[in-house]
C-alpha positions in Angstrom: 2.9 -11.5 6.9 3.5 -9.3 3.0 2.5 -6.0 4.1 2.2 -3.0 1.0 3.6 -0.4 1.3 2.6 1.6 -1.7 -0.1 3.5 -3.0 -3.9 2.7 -3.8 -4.4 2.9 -7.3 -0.8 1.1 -7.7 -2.0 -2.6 -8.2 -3.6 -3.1 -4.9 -6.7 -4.7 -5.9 -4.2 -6.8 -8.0 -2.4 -8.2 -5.3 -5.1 -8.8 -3.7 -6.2 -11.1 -6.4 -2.8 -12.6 -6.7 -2.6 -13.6 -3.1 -6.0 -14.6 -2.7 -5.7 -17.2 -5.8 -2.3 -18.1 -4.4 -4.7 -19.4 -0.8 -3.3 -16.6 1.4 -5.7 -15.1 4.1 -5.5 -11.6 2.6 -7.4 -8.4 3.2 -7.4 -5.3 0.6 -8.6 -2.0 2.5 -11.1 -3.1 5.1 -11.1 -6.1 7.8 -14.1 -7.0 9.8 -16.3 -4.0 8.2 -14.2 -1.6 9.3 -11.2 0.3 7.6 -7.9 -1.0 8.0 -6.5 2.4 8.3 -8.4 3.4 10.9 -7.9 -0.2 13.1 -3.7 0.7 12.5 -4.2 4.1 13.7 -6.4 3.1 16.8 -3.8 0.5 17.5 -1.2 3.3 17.4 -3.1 5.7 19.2 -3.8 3.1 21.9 0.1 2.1 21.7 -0.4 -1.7 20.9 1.5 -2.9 18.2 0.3 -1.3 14.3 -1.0 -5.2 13.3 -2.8 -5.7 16.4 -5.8 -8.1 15.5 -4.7 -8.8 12.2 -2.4 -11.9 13.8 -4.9 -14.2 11.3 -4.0 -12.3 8.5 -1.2 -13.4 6.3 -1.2 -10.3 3.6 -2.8 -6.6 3.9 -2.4 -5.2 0.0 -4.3 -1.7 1.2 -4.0 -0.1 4.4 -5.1 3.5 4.1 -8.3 5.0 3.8 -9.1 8.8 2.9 -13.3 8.8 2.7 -14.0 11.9 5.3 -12.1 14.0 7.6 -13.0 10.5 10.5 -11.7 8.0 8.5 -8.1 9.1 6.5 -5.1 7.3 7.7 -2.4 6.4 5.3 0.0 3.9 7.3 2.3 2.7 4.7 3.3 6.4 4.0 3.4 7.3 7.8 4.4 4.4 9.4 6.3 1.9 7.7 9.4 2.4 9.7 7.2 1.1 12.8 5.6 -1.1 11.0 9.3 -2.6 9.9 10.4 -2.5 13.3 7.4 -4.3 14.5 7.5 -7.3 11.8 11.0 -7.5 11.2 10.0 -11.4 9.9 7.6 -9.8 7.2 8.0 -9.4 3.9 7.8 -5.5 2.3 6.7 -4.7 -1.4 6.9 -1.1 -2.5 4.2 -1.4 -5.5 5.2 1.1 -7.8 3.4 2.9 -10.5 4.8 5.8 -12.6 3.6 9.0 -10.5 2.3 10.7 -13.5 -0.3 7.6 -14.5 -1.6 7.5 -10.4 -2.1 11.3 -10.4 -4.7 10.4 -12.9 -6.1 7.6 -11.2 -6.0 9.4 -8.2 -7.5 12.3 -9.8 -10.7 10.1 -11.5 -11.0 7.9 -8.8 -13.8 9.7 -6.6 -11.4 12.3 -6.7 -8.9 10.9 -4.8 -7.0 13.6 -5.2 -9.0 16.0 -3.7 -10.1 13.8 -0.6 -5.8 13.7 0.3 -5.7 17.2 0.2 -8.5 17.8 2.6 -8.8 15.3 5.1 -5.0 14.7 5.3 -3.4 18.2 4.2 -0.5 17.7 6.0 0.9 14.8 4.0 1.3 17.2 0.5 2.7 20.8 1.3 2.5 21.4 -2.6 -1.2 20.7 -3.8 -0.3 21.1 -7.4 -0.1 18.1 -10.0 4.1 18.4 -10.0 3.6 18.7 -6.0 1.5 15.0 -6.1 4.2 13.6 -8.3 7.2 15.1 -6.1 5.0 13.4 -3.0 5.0 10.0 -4.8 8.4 10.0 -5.9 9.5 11.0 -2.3 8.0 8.4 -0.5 9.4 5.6 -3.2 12.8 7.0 -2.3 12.6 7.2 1.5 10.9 3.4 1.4 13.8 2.1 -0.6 16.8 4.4 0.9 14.8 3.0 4.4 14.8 -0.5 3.8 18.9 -0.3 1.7 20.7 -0.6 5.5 18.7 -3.3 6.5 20.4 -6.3 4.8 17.9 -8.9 6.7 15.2 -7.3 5.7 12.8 -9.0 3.2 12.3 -5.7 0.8 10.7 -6.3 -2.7 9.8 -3.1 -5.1 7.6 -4.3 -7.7 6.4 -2.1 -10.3 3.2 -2.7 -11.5 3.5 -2.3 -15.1 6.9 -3.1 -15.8 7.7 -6.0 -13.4 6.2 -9.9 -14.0 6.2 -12.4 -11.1 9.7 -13.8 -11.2 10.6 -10.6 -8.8 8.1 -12.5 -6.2 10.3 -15.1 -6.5 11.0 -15.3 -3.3 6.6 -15.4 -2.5 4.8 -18.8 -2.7 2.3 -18.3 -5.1 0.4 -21.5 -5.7 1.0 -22.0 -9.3 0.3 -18.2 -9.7 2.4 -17.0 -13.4 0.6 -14.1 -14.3 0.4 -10.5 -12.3 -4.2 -10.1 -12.5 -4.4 -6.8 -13.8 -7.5 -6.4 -11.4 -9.0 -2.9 -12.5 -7.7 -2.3 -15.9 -10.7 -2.8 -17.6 -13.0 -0.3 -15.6 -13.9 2.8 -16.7 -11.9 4.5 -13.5 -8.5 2.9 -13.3 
């Protein structure tokens, strides 16, 4: 299993491209018709293990959802300790974006932005722009300084604009040499 443990907006739809051409089994956001999100925080809630029912799945690029106060679950920023600790076999990439360039997207995509401050208020303390940035840059570090003791682990940051595929080295990707730039060329990024 590559599980992602970053942000939407940070190349998700990307790796979902590069997997899928690469012939994993690999699901971006929603599995079955329903939010991936929401299935990981059922599991939780029902104490079965986060991936429960994704046992067929080899990658999950997205994981959260934030669309109304009934569906806004972000797992890889909540749970990717147990997550870790439930997969130790699977590999991790923190898909990184400069914080300042996703508060943007975040901000034109269906204003993202807005829909994490309300439905999950208690992620962000600081709803200003510097408060989003501080958030992202927060959760980079505590992902990496999580992931720094654990010496088995298989941990990959990969930043989406300055990283090419030789740091997936260590990923079969099926003759795969270029990172798909999946959304670039929409009018929200």
């Amino acid at each position: 299993m590559i599980l992602l443990l970053g942000f939407p907006k940070s190349g998700t739809s990307s790796f979902q491209t590069l997997f899928s051409n690469a012939g994993y089994n690999s699901c971006h956001w929603n599995f079955k018709n329903k939010y991936i999100g929401m299935l990981i925080k059922e599991n939780k809630q029902n104490n079965k293990p986060l991936l429960t029912g994704f046992e067929k799945i080899n990658v999950i690029t997205q994981m959260d959802v934030c669309i109304n106060k009934n569906n806004a679950y972000w797992p890889q920023l909540i749970d990717y300790k147990q997550l870790y600790y439930e997969n130790t076999n699977a590999i991790f990439i923190l898909n990184k974006r400069n914080p300042e360039e996703l508060l943007i997207s975040f901000k034109k995509w269906n204003d993202l932005i807005g829909r994490l401050h309300k439905y999950n208020p208690e992620l962000i303390n600081d709803k200003t722009d510097k408060g989003f940035i501080d958030f992202v840059n927060k959760h980079y570090n505590d992902v990496e300084t999580f992931f720094a003791d654990k010496p088995n682990a298989k941990f990959i940051t990969y930043d989406i604009n300055n990283d090419d595929l030789t740091k997936l080295k260590k990923i079969y990707l099926k003759g795969q040499t270029i990172f798909p730039k999946s959304n670039v060329n929409q009018n929200i990024k």
